[in-house]
N, C-alpha and C positions, 0 to 999 in steps of 0.2 A: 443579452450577455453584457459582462460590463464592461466598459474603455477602458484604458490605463489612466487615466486622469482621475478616476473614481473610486483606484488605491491610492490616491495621493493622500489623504486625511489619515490611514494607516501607517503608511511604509516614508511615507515625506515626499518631499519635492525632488529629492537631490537621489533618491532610489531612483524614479522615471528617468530624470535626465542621462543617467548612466548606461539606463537600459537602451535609449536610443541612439546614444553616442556609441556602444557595441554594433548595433543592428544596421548601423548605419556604410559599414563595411563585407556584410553580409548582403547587400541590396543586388537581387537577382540572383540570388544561390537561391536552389529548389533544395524542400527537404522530404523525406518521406520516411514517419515512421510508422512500422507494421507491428502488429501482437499478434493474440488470438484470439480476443473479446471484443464487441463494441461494447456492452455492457455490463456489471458485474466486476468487482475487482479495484483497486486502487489506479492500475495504470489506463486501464480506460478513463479510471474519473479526471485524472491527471490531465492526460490529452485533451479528453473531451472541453477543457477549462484552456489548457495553454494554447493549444494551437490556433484559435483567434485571435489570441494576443501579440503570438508573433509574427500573424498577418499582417496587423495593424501597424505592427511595426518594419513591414516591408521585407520580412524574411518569410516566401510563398513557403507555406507549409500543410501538406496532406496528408491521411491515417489512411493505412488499410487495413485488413484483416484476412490473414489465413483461412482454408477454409478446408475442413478434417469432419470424419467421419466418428462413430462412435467409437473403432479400433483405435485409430488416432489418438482421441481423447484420454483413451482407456491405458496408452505407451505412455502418453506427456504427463498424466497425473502422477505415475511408477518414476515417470524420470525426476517430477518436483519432488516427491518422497526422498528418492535417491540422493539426491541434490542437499535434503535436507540432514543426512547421516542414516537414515530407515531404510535399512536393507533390503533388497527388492532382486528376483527373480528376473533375469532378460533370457527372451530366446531369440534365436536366428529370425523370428518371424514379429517381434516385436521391432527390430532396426529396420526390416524391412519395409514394415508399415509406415513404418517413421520417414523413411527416405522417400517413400513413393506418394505421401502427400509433396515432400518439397519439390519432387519433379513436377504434381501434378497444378500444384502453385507455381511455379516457373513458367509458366505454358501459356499463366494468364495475367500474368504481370510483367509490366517493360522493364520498372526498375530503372530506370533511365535518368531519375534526379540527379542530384549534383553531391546530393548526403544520404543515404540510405541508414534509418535507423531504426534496427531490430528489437525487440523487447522481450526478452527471456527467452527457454529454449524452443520453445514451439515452431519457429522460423527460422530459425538457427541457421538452416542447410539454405536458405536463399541466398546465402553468399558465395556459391556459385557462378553466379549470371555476374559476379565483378570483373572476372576475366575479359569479358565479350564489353561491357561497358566503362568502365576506365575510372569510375567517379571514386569515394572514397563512402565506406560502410565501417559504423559502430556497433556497437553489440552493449546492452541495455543489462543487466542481471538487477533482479529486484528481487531476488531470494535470500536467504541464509545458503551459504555455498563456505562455511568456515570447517566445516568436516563433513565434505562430499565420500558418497562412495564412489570409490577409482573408478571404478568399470566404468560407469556412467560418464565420467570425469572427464576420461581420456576419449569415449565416442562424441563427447562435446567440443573438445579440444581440436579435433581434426578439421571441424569446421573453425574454429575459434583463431587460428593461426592464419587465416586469409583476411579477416578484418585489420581496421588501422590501429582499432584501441577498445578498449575494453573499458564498461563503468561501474561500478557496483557503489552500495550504498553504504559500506562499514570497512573500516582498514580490516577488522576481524576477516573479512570473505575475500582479501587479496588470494592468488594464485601463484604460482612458477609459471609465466607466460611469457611466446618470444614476442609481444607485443606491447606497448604501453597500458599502464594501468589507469582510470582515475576514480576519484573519489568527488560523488554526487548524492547528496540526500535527497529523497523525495519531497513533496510538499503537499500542502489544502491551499485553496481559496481561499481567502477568509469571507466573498462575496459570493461565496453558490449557494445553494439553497441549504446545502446539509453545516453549513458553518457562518452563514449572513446572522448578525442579530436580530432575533425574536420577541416579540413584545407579548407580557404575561400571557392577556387573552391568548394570543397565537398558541402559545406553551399549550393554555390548558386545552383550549378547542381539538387540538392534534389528540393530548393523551386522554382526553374523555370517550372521541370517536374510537381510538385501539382500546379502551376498557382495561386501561391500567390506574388501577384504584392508587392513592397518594396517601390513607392514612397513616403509611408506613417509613420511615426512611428508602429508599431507593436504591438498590445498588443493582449499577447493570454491565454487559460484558455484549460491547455490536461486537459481530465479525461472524465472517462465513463458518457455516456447519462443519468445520476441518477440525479430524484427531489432533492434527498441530495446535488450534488455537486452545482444545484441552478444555473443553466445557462441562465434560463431566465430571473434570478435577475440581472445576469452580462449584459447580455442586456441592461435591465433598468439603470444601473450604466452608460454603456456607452453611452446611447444617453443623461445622461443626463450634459455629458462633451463636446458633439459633437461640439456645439456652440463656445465654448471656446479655442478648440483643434482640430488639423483636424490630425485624427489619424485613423486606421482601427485594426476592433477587429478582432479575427479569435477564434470558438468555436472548437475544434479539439479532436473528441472522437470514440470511438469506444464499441465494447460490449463483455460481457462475458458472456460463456454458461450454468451459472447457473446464467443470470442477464432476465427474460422472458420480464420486463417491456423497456429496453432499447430500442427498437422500437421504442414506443410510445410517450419516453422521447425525442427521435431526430424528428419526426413530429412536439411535441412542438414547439422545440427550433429553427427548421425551419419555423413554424407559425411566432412568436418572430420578430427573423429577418426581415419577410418581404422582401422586394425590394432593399432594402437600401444595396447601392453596398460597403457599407464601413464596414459590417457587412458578414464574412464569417462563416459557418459551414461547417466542413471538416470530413466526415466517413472514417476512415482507419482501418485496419484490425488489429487483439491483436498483431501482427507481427512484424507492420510497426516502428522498433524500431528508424533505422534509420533517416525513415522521421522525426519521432517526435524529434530526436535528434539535428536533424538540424533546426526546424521550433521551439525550442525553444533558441539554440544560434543565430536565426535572429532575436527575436523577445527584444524588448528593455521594456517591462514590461512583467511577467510573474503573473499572475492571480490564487486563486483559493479558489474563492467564496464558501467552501462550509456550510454546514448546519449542517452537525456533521460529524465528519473524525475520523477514528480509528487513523492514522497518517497522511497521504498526500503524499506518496512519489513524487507525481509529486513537491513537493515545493522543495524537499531536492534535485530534480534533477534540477529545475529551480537557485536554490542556491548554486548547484552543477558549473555551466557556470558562475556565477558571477554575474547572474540578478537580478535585484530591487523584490522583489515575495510580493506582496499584500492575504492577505488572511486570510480566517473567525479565529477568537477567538476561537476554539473550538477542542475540543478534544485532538491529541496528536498536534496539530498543535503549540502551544505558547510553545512546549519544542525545537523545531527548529528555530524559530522566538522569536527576544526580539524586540519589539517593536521600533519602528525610531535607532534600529541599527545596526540588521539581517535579518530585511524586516519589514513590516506594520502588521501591526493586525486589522481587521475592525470587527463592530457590526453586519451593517446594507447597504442598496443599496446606500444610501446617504453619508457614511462614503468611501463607496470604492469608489461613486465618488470623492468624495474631494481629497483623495489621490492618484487616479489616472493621477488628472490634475496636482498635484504640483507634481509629479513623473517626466510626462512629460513635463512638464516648469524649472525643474529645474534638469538637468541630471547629475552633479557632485552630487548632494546629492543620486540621483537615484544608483550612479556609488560606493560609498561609500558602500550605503546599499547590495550590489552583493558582496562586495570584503569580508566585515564582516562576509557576510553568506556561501561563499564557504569555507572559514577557520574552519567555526563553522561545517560544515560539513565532512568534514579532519578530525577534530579530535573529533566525536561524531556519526556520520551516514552510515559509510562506511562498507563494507561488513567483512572487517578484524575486526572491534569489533565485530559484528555480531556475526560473528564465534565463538569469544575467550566468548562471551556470553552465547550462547549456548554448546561450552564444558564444562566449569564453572557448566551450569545447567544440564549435563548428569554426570560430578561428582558428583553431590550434593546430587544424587536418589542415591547411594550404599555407605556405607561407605566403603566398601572393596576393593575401588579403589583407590587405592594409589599414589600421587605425588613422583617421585624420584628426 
């Protein structure tokens, strides 16, 4: 894993310094935060990269993970729908499922740190055990929450009003809450494996072993098998450029262990396709950081068609290489994207064709749009604000923590 000395050549001198001069008043605060993935997902990837870093820097920090059955899985996927405006069906025996994992997680967790930090709804209800321990708990949203459905809304909320503060990643998904709000954008690495620089060889070696042929321009769209992300709209987008462009799409996703419908969503998107040899879908594992790493610096458009996104991180990674990144209006997505001149911003399947075609017929302006957006990601997206984000907001919970 790497030190913070070895974002120094990235982020500067004078980012490090900052971050320790923060941590530095945090020293012997425990922190704990829980989800419901180790693997699979943005906010695993997230942790799995911070929470060394803020070791190193003397703020003791540990991940857990919740731990649910298929029933489970099966309420929390209806409640991230719900969450997202897509109307959904609760019954008596759906809340109840919901609550009797949180007691049955209560039972085997102390919770006992000094910051307890929750990550979307899946855990939601462990704020409970704050009563009996005295410390101070946050509450995490990484979804589009800008037009929730009430029902859902308001059984969140009940647990939501016993935490200190609340974070989400877009002013759009603020709330009516009796708590503090704040606003926190997610991040990448730019030193893990799915975002480190790749040297040609490396590039090709990766896309020869997955048998993605290159005599074609590229255009690809990562992200989990989710109706949200809309893959079979990108579909439609692409055949309806085919005529025009002779290009080859490539759908490239995989799943995560609290996502149950992802199956079903890649049966789709294999329906979709069809025959059509210029049309790829590629399953790789929440792992494959590598591959994905390289099969987006081949790829000469980066896609990502979705329906409503808490943020996108695959765009900040696409924009991260220098690539042209087309992708939906929505959510925290237009704070990474300005529109024709840190990537595209599209409505509709008609809109992403139009500027798919003049993306590729017109590759200096393509090549513009990449240069704009990895800059803008330097200095807004990267793991090092992240950080100094998050100490800011474990100051903020005590007054009695003092800067020197």
């Amino acid at each position: 894993m790497p030190q913070l000395n070895d974002y120094e050549p990235i982020v500067g001198a004078q980012v490090l310094e900052e971050l320790r001069y923060l941590a530095q008043a945090l020293k012997g605060q425990r922190i704990l935060h829980i989800n419901s993935t180790a693997v699979g997902g943005g906010v695993a990837e997230i942790l799995n990269r911070m929470l060394p870093l803020l070791t190193e820097l003397g703020v003791e920090s540990r991940w857990d993970v919740v731990k649910g059955g298929e029933e489970f899985y099966s309420v929390t996927k209806k409640i991230h729908n719900a969450l997202h405006g897509h109307a959904q069906m609760f019954t008596p025996r759906d809340y109840e499922a919901f609550e009797e994992v949180q007691e049955a997680n209560l039972k085997n967790m102390a919770l006992d740190e000094d910051i307890i930090f929750i990550h979307d709804p899946q855990p939601i209800g462990l704020v409970k055990r704050k009563r009996d321990c005295g410390n101070r708990w946050l509450w995490r949203c990484h979804v589009d929450v800008s037009n929730p459905q009430r029902e859902i809304w308001n059984f969140l909320e009940k647990y939501l009003q016993f935490y200190d503060k609340a974070v989400f990643s877009s002013p759009s998904f603020s709330q009516r809450l009796p708590i503090p709000q704040v606003l926190i954008c997610p991040s990448i690495d730019p030193l893990s494996e799915k975002n480190r620089e790749l040297m040609p060889d490396e590039i090709s070696a990766v896309i020869q072993r997955l048998g993605i042929p290159l005599d074609k321009p590229l255009v690809t769209q990562v992200s989990r098998f989710d109706r949200l992300k809309d893959p079979v709209g990108v579909i439609k987008a692409f055949r309806q450029i085919q005529k025009y462009v002779d290009a080859r799409l490539l759908l490239v996703g995989g799943s995560a262990t609290d996502d149950p419908e992802g199956a079903q969503v890649y049966l789709e998107v294999k329906e979709a396709a069809g025959d059509d040899p210029d049309i790829l879908v590629l399953l790789l594992p929440p792992t494959a950081h590598l591959e994905i790493n390289a099969i987006q610096r081949a790829s000469t458009v980066i896609l990502q068609k979705s329906l409503k996104e808490g943020f996108g991180l695959t765009i900040t990674e696409g924009l991260w290489k220098g690539k042209p990144v087309i992708a939906g209006a929505v959510g925290g997505i237009p704070l990474q994207i300005t529109h024709k001149y840190s990537g595209i911003l599209v409505h509709s399947i008609e809109g992403t064709a139009y500027w798919l075609k003049q993306l590729l017929q017109e590759p200096a302006f393509a090549r513009k749009l990449g240069e704009n957006g990895r800059e803008h990601v330097r200095q807004n997206f990267l793991l090092t604000r992240h950080i100094r984000d998050y100490l800011l907001l474990f100051l903020s919970l005590d007054p009695n923590l003092k800067l020197h």
